[in-house]
C-alpha positions in Angstrom: 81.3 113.3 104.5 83.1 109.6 104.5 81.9 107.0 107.3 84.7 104.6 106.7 88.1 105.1 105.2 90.4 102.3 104.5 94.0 102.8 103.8 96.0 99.9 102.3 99.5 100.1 103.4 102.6 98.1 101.7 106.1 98.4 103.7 109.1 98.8 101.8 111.9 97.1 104.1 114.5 94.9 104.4 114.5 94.7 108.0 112.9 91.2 109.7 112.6 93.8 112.6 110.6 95.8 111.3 108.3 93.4 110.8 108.2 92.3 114.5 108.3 96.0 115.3 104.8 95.9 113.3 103.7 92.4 115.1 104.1 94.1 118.7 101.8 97.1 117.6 99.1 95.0 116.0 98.3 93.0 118.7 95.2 93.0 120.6 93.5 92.8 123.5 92.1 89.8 124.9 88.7 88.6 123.7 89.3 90.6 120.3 90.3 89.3 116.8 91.6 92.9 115.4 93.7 95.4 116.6 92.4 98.9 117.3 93.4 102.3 118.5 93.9 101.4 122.0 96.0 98.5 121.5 98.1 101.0 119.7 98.2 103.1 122.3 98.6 101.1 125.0 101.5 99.4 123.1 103.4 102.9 122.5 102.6 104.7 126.1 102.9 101.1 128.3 99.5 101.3 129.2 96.5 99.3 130.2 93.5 101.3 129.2 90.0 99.7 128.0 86.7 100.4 127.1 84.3 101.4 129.9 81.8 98.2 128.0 84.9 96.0 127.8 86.5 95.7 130.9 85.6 93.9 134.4 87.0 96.5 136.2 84.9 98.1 139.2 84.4 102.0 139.1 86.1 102.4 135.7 86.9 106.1 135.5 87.2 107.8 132.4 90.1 109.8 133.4 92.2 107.2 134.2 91.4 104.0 132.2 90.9 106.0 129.1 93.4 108.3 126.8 92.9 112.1 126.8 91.9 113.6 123.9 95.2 115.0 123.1 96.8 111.4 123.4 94.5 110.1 121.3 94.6 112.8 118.5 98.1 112.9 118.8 98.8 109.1 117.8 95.5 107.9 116.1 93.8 110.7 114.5 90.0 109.7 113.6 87.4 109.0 115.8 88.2 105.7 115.5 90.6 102.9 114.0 90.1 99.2 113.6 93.9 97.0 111.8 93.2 94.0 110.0 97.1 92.5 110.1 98.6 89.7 108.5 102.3 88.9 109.5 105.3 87.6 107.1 108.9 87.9 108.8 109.7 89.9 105.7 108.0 93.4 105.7 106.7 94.0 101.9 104.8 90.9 102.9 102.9 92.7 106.1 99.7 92.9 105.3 97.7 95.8 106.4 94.2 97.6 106.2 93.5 100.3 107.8 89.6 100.9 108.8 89.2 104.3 110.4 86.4 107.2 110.7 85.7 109.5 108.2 89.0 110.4 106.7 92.8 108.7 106.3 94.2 108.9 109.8 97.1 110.6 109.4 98.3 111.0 112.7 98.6 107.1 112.6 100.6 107.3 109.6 102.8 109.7 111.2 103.1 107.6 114.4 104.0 104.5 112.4 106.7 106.4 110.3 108.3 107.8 113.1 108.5 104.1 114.8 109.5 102.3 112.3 112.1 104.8 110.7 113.7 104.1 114.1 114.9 100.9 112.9 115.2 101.4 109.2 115.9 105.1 108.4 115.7 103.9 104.4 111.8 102.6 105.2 109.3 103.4 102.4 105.6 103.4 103.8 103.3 103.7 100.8 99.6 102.7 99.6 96.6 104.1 99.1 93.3 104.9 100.5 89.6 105.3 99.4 86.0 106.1 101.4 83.3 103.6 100.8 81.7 106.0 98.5 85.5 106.2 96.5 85.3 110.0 97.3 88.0 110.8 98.1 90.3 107.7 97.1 94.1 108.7 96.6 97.8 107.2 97.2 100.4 108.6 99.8 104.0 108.1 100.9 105.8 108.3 103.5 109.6 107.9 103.9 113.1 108.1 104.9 113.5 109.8 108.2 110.7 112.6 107.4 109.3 112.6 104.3 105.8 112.9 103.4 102.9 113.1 100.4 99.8 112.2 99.5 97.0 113.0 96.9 94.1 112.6 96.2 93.0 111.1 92.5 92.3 113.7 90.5 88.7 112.5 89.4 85.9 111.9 90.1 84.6 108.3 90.9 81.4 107.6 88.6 78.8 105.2 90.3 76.5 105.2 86.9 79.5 103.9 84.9 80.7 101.1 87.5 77.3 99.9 87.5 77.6 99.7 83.6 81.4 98.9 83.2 82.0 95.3 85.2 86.2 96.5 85.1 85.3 99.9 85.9 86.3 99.6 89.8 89.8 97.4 88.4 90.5 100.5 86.5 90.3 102.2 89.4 92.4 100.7 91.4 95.1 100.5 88.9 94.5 104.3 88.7 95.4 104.3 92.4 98.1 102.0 92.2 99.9 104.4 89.2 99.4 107.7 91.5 101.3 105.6 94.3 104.2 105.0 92.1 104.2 108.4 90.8 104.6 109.4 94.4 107.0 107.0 95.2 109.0 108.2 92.3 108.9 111.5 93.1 110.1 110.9 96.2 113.5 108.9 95.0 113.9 111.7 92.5 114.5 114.1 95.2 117.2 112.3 97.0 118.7 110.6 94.1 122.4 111.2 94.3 123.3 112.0 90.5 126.8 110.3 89.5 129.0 111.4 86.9 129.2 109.3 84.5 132.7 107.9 83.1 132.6 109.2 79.6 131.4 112.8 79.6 130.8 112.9 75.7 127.8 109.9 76.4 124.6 111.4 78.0 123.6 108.9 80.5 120.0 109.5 79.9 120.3 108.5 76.2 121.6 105.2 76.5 120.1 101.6 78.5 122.3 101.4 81.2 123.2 98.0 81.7 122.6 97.9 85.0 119.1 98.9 84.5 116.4 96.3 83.5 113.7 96.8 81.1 110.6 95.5 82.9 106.8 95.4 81.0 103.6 95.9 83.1 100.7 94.3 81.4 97.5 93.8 82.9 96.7 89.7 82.7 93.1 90.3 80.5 95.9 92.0 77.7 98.9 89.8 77.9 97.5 87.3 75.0 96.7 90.9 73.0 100.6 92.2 73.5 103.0 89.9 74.6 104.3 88.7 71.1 104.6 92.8 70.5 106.4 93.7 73.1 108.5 90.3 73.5 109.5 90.0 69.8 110.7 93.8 69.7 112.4 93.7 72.8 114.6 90.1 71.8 115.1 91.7 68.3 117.1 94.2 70.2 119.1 92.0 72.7 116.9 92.5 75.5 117.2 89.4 76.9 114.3 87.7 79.3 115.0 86.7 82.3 111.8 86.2 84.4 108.0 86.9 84.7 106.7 88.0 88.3 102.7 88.5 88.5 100.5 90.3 91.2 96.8 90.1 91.5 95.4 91.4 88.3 99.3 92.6 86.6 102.4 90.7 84.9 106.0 92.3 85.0 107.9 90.8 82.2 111.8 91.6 83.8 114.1 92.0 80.5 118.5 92.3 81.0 119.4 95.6 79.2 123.6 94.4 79.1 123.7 93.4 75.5 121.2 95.6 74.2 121.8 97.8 70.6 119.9 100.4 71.0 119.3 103.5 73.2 116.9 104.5 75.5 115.4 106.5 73.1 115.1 104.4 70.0 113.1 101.9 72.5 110.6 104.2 73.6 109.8 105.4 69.9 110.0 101.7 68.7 107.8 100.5 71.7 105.6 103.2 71.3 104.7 103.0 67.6 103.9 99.5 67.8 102.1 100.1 71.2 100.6 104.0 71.3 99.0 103.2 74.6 102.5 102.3 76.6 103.7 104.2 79.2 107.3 104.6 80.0 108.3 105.2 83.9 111.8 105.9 85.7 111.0 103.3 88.1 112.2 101.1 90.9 111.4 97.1 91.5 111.4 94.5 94.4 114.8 93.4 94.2 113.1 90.4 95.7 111.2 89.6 92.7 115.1 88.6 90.8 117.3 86.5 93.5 117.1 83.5 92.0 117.4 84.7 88.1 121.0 85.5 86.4 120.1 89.3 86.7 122.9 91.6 87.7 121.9 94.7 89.5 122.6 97.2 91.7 120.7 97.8 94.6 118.9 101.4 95.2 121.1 103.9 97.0 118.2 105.1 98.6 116.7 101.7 99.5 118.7 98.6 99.3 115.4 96.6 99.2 114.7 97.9 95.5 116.6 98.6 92.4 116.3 101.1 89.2 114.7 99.9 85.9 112.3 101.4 83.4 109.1 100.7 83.4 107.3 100.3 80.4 103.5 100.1 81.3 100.7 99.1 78.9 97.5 100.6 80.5 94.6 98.3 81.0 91.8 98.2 78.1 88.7 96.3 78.3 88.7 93.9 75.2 
């Protein structure tokens, strides 16, 4: 069985208040320098409860300093739930880790949906989770007004071969990281609003739709090994390159798609005999990541915070 879970959680929004929303929860109690489950709860019900070890209150009584047990399991979840937050007036720049007892607390992932939802009913609550031992570690979602997912990875995590591999726990995580997009996908997918398009004799799947960007995920240890690839077949076809945004261990290469002379199809099979490890996603990005390029797009219907592109992902290899 887990002792500690924690769950990384990344807030899709373009809401300052949620972020505030998220500032008010988080904060703690006097003396402390984390939030945990009782700050939550006091926060939500308006109350002052403590610890019996923590407070200089004479005859503190259980019953009425202290949540019930159905309060308690009703907002929190686990036994019990420690935040580490870091605050950015823009929410996808929240930071939060979740430490809790033995398993994800999903209750608290409920209880934050349903608050913030309240103020952005387009919010995308996503991230991922793993137990100190990485059994389970998975990705989940949750969304919109009601929506919910999460899974588990689907292998198992192999301690002889992280001992051996020195990138075998960044392969991991990049393993998590796909499953979240994969559930975050899935998720647009099933709201998507399909709109017919102008000229009923062109299939809108087989051509790059100028609105959408083409933007290459490379991990940073394979950029030297790929980028001319990728870069020179890409210009040859009138993708043009507008900007390069880089995470922690990834680079997303953005490329316009409005002059481009080929299909969708013709890219992927071109890309992909070059390149037989690529990946090719329906996928959305940060719309963030492009306001000060000469990109045109059009915002997500579901999220105005993100906007379509495809995704062409080159999967991490150790050199």
């Amino acid at each position: 069985m887990a002792n500690e879970m924690r769950t990384f959680i990344k807030i899709i929004s373009n809401k300052k208040e949620v972020s505030y929303k998220l500032q008010e929860l988080f904060r703690y109690r006097q003396g402390n320098n984390e939030a945990d489950a009782l700050d939550v709860i006091n926060y939500i019900n308006g109350t002052e409860y403590s610890f019996s070890d923590e407070t200089s209150k004479e005859n503190w009584d259980k019953e009425v300093d202290f949540p019930t047990p159905d309060t308690w399991n009703e907002l929190i979840g686990s036994k019990w739930l420690y935040v580490d937050y870091v605050h950015d007036d823009l929410p996808k720049n929240c930071n939060i880790v979740i430490r809790s007892a033995n398993s994800v607390p999903i209750p608290f992932l409920q209880t934050l949906h349903s608050m913030l939802s309240e103020i952005d009913n387009k919010i995308i609550i996503k991230g991922t989770y793993e137990d100190e031992s990485y059994d389970p570690s998975g990705a989940f979602i949750y969304a919109g007004t009601s929506y919910s997912n999460m899974e588990d990875l689907d292998e198992i995590y192999n301690q002889e071969k992280a001992f051996e591999d020195d990138f075998y726990n960044e392969k991991w995580q990049d393993k998590l990281f796909k499953l979240e997009q994969v559930l975050v996908e899935i998720y647009l997918k099933s709201i998507k609003v399909v709109q017919k398009n102008a000229d009923e004799s062109i299939k809108p799947d087989d051509l790059v739709k100028k609105s959408v960007p083409v933007i290459v995920y490379v991990n940073h240890k394979n950029v030297e090994k790929y980028y001319n690839t990728f870069s020179n077949l890409l210009n040859e076809n009138k993708f043009n390159f507008i900007v390069l945004d880089k995470s922690k261990y990834w680079s997303s290469y953005i490329f316009d798609s409005t002059k481009a002379v080929i299909n969708l199809k013709s890219l992927k099979k071109i890309i992909k005999k070059c390149i037989p490890s690529a990946e090719f996603y329906e996928d959305f990005f940060e719309l963030d990541k492009i306001k000060n390029s000469t990109l045109k797009v059009n915002p997500s219907e579901e999220n105005s915070a993100l906007f379509e592109c495809l995704q062409i992902t080159i999967p991490f290899e150790k050199l």
